[in-house]
Backbone as a chain_set.jsonl record, in Angstrom:
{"seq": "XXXXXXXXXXXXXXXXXXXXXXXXXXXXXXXXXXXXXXXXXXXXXXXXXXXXXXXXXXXXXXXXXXXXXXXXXXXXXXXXXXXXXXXXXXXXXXXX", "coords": {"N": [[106.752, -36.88, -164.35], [107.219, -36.141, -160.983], [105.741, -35.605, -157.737], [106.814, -33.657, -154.953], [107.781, -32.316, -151.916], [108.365, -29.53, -150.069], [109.528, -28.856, -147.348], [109.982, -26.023, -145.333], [112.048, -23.731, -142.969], [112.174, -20.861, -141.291], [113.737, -18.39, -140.03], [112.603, -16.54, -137.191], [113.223, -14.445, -136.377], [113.062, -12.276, -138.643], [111.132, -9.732, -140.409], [107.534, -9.232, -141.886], [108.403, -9.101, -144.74], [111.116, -9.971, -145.302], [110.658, -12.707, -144.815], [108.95, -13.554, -146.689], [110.43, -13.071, -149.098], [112.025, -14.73, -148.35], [110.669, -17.314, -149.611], [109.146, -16.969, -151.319], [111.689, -17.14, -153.419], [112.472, -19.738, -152.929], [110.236, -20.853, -154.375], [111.361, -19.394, -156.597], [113.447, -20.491, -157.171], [111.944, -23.529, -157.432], [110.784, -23.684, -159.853], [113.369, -22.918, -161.462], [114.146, -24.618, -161.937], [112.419, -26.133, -164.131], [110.774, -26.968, -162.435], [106.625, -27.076, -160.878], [105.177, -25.217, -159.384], [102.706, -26.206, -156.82], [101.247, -25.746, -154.486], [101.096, -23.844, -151.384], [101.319, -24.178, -148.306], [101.589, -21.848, -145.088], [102.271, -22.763, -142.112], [102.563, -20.651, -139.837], [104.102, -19.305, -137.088], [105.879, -21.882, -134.876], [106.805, -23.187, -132.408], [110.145, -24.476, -131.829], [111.33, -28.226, -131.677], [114.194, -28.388, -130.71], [116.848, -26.245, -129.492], [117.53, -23.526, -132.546], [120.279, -22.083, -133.861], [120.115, -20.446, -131.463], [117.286, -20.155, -131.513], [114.285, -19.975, -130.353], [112.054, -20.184, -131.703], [110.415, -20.6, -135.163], [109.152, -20.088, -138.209], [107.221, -22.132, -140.119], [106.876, -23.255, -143.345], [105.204, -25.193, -146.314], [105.955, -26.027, -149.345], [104.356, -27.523, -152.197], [104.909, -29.341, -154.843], [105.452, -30.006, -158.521], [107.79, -32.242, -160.401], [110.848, -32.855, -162.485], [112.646, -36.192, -161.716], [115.346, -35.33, -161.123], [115.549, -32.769, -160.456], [114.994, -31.967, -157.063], [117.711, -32.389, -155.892], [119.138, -30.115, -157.073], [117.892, -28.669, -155.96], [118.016, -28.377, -153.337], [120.781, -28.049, -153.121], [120.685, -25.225, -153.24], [118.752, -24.044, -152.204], [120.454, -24.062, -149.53], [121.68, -21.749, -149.202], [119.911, -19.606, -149.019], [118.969, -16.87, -147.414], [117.9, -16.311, -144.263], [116.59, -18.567, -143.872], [116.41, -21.517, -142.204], [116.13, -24.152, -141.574], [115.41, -27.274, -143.852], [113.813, -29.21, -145.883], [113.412, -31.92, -148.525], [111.379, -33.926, -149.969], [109.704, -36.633, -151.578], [106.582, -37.255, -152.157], [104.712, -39.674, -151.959], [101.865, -39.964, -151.7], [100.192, -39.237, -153.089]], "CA": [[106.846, -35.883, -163.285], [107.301, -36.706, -159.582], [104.933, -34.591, -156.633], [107.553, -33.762, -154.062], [107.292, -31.743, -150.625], [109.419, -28.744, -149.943], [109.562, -28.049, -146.237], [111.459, -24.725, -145.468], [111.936, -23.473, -141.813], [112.524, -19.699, -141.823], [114.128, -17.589, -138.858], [111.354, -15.86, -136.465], [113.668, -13.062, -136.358], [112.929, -11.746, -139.582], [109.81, -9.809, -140.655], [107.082, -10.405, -143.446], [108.976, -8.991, -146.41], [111.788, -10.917, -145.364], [109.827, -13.938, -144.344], [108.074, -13.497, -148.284], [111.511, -13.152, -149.678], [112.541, -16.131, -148.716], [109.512, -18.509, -149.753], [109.775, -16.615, -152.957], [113.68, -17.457, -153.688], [112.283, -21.414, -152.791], [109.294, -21.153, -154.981], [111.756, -19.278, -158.012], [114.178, -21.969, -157.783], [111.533, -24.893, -158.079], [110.583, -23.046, -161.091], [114.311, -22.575, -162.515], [114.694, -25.942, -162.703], [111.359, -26.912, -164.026], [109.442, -27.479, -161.368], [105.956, -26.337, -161.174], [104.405, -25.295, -157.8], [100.851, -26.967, -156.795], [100.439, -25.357, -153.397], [102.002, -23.23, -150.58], [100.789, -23.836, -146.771], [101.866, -21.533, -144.352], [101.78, -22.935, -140.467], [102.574, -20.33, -139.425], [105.034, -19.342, -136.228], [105.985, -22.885, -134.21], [108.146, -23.926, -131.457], [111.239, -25.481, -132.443], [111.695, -29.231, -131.212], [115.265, -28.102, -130.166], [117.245, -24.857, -130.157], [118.413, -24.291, -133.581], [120.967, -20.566, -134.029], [119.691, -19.664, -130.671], [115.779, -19.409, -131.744], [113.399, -21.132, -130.097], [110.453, -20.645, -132.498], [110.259, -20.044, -136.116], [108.294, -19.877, -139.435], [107.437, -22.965, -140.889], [106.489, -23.657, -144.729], [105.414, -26.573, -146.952], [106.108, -26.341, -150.867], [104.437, -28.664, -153.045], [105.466, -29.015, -156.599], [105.775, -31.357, -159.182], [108.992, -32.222, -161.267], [111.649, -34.389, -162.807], [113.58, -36.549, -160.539], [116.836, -34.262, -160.945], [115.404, -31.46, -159.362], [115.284, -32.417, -155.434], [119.044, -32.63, -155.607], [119.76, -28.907, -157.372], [117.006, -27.199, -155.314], [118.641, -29.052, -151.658], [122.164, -27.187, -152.83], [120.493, -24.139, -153.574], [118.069, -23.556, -150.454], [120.741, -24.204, -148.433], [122.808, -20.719, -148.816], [118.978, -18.849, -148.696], [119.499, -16.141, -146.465], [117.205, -16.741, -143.502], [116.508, -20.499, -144.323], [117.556, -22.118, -141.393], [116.001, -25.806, -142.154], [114.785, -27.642, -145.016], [113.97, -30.65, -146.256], [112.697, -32.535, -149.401], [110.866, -35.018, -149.603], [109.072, -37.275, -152.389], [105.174, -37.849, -151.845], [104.013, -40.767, -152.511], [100.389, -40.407, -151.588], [99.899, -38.02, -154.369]], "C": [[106.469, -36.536, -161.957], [106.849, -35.831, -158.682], [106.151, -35.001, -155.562], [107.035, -32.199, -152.976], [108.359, -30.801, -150.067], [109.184, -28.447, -148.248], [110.624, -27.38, -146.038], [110.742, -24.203, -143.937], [112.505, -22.143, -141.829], [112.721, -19.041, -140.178], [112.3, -16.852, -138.622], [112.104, -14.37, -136.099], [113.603, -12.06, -137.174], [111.133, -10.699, -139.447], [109.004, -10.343, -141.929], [107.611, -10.248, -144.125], [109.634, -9.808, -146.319], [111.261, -12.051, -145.601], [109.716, -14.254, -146.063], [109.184, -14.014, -149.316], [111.762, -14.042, -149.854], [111.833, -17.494, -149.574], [109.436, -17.993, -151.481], [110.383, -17.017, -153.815], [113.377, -18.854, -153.814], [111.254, -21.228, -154.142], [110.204, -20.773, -157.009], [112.85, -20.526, -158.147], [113.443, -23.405, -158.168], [111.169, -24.732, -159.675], [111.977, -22.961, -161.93], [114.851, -23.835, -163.097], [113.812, -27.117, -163.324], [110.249, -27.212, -163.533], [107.974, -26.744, -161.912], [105.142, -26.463, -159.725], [102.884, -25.154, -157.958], [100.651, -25.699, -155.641], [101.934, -24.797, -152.468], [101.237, -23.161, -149.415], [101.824, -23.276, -146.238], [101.331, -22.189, -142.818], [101.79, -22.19, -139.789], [103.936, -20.071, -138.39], [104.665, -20.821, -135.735], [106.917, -22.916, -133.563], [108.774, -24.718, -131.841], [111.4, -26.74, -131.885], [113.122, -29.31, -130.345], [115.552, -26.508, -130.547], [117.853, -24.82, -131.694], [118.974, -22.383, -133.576], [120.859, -19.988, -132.984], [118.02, -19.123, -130.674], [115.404, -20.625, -130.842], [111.547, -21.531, -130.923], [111.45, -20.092, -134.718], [109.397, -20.418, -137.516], [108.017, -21.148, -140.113], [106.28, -23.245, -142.552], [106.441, -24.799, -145.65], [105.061, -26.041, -148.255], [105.493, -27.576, -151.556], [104.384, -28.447, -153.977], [105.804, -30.602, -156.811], [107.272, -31.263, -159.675], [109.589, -33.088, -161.18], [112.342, -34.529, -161.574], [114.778, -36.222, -160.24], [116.991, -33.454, -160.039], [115.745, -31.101, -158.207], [116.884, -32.162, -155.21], [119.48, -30.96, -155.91], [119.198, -28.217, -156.284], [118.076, -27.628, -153.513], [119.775, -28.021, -152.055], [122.254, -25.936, -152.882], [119.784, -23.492, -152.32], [118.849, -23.344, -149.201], [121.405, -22.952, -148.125], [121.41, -19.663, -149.0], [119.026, -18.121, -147.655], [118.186, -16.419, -145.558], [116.243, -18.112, -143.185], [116.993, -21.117, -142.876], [117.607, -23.713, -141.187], [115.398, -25.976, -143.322], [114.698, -28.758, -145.275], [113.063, -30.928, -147.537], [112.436, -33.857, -149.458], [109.994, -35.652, -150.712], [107.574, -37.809, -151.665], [104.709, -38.448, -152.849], [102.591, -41.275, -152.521], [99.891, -40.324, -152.701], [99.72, -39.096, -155.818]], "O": [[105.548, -37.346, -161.852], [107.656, -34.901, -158.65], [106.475, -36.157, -155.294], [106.204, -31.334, -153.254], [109.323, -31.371, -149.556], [108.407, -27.506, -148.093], [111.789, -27.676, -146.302], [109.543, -24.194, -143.658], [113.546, -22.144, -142.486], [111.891, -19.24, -139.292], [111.328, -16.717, -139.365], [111.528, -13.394, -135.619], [113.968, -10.952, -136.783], [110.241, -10.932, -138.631], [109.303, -11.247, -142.709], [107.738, -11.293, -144.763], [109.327, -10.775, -147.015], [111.403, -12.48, -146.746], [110.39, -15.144, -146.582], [109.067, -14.952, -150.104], [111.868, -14.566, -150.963], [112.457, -18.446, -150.04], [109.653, -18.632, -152.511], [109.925, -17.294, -154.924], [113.929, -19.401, -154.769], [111.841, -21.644, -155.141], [109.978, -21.339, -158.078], [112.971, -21.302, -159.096], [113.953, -24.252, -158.901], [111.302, -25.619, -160.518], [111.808, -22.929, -163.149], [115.549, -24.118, -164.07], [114.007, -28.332, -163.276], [109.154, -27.578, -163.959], [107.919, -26.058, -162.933], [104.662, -27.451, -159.169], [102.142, -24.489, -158.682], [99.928, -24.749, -155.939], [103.13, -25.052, -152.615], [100.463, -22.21, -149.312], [102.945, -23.708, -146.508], [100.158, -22.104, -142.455], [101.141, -22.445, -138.775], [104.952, -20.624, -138.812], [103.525, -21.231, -135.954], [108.012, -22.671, -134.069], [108.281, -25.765, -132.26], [112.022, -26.337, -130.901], [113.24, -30.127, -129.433], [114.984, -25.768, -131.35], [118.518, -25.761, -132.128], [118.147, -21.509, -133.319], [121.373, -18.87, -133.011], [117.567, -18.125, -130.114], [115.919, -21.727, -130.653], [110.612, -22.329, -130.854], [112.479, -19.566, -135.143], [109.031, -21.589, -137.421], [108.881, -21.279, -140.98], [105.056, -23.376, -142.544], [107.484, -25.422, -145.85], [103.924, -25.588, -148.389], [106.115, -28.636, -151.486], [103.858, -27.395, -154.342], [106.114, -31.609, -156.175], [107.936, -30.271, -159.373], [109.452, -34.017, -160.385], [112.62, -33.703, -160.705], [115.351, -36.676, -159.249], [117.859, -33.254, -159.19], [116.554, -30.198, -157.997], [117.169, -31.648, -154.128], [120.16, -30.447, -155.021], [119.796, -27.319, -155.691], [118.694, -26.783, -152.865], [119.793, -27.03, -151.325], [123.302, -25.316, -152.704], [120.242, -22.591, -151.618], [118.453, -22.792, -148.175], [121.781, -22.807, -146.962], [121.874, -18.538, -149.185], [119.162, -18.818, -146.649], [117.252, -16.823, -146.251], [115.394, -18.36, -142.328], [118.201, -21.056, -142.646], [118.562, -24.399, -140.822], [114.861, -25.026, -143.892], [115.6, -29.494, -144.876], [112.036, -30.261, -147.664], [113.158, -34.77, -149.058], [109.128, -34.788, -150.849], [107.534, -38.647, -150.765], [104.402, -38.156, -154.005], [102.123, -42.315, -152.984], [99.226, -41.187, -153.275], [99.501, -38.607, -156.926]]}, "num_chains": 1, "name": "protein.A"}
């Protein structure tokens, strides 16, 4: 098993249920394919580095979970049609 790093960027247009929804939907897919989630930081609202849809802030979230090295690849094609998702990224930690 491989510790990897889910960051998920979530519209600021939404509210919490939504908001919940989505981090949810991320957390049941690391789970459908195995995974097993360690930890869930919220940052909170942040200013975007650029515009992204027309926002200039929004929600950002870090996933960590373990799992096989398959995973990363299903969960990336799956997060990406998450309804209020609007970035994401995975990432393999290697500190861990």
């Amino acid at each position: 098993m491989n510790k990897y790093e889910l960051a998920v960027v979530i519209s600021a247009n939404v509210d919490d249920e939504k908001k919940n929804e989505a981090v949810d939907k991320c957390k049941a897919l690391i789970e459908r394919f195995g995974g097993t989630v360690t930890n869930v930081d919220d940052w909170g609202k942040k200013k975007l580095a650029y515009e992204i849809k027309n926002q200039t802030e929004a929600f950002y979230y870090f996933i960590q979970f373990d799992a096989e090295a398959t995973v990363p690849a299903e969960l990336e094609s799956r997060v990406r049609i998450v309804e209020n998702v609007i970035r994401y990224l995975c990432v393999k930690n290697e500190q861990a």
